[in-house]
N, C-alpha and C positions, 0 to 999 in steps of 0.2 A: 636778563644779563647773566644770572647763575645759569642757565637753562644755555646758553651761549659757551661758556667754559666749560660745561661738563658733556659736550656735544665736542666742541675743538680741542681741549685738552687730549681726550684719548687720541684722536684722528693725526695730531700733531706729533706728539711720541707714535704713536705706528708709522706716521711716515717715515720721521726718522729711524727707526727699528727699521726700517725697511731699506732706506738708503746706508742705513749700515751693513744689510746681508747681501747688497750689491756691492758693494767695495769691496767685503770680506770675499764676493767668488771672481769680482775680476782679478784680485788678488793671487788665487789658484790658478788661474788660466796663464797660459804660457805668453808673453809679451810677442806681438808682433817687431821683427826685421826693420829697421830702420827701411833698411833696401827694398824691401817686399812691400811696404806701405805705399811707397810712391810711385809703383808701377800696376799697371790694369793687371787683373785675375787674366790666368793661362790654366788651361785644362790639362795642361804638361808639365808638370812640377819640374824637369829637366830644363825647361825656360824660361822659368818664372827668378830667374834672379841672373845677373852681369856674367856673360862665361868667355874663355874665352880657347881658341882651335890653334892648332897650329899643320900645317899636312899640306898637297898639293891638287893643282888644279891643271890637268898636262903633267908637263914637265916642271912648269914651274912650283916654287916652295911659298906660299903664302901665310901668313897671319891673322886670324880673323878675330875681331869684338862682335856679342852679341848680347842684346838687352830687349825686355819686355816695353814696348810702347809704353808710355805713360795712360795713353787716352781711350786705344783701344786694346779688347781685350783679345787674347790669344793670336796677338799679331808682337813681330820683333823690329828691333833696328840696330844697326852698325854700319862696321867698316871694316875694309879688311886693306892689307897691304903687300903687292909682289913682293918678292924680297929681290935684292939688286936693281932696282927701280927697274924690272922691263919694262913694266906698262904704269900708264899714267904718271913715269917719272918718278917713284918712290913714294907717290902723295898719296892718300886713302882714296879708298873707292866706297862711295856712301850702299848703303845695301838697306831694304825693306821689306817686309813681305809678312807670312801668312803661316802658323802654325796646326796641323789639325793632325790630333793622333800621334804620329812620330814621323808622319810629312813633313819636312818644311817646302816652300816655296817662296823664293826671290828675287827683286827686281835690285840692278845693280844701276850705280848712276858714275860719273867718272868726272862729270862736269856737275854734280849736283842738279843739276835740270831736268836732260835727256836720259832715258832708259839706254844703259850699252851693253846689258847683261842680261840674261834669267837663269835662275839657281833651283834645279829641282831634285832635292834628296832626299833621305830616309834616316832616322837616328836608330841604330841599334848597337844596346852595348859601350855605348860614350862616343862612338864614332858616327860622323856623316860622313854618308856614300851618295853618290848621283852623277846628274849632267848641267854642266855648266853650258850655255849656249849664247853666243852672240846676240845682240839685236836685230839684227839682220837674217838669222837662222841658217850663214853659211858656214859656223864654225863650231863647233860640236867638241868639247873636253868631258874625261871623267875627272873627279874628284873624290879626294879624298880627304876630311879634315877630323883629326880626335881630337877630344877634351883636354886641355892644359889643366892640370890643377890648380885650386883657386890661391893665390900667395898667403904663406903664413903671417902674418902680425905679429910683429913680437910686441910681448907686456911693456910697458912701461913698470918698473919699481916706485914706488912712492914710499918716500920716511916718512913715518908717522910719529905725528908730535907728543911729546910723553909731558 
């Protein structure tokens, strides 16, 4: 039994000594993004978190959300919306696809179902440039969409109780 405690004793303090120099360095480490947590790894830190565009496709002036899949990695998803409802009546048009490099590539849906779009551009500089193309591949747009800045937060104040 002595021969038992003086064998677990040490072993027991080292562990904890030990679970202590782990706390102490997750401690140092910079805390993960609430945001960044729940979405799959992206090899382009430019999509690795909610952004959002605003620019044209034609003539027309559109909107777009874009966000990292949850499930797969260095893949996105959103929506974007005409502006003066021309198409699809003012309603989002769902959008997915495929990141690699500072490629994007996507598939656009209008009715959530069917494919009525694909989206092929290049990020340089905070801007996407490319070709938007029907489903059908009888209609052919450039586009152009930049980076909106992400919206500020403002603080909340809090009195503190004396």
């Amino acid at each position: 039994m002595r021969f038992l405690r003086l064998v677990l004793l040490p072993l027991t303090l080292l562990s904890g000594f030990a679970s202590g120099l782990t706390v102490e360095a997750q401690d140092k480490t910079e805390p993960a993004s609430p945001a960044a947590s729940r979405f799959a790894p992206m090899a382009n830190p430019f999509f690795a978190r909610e952004i959002e565009f605003q620019g044209k496709i034609g003539d027309d002036k559109i909107r777009m959300h874009l966000q990292p899949k949850t499930e797969d990695s260095d893949s996105v998803e959103g929506s974007y919306v005409v502006a003066g409802g021309k198409r699809n009546h003012g309603k989002k048009i769902l959008l997915a696809g495929e990141v690699s490099g500072n490629k994007l590539i996507m598939e656009e849906s209008e009715d959530g179902v069917d494919v009525s779009g694909q989206w092929d551009g290049e990020l340089k500089d905070n801007v996407i440039r490319g070709i938007w193309q029907s489903d059908d591949g009888k209609v052919s747009k450039e586009f152009v969409l930049e980076l909106l800045p992400a919206p500020k937060i403002k603080k909340v104040k809090t009195s503190s109780a004396k």
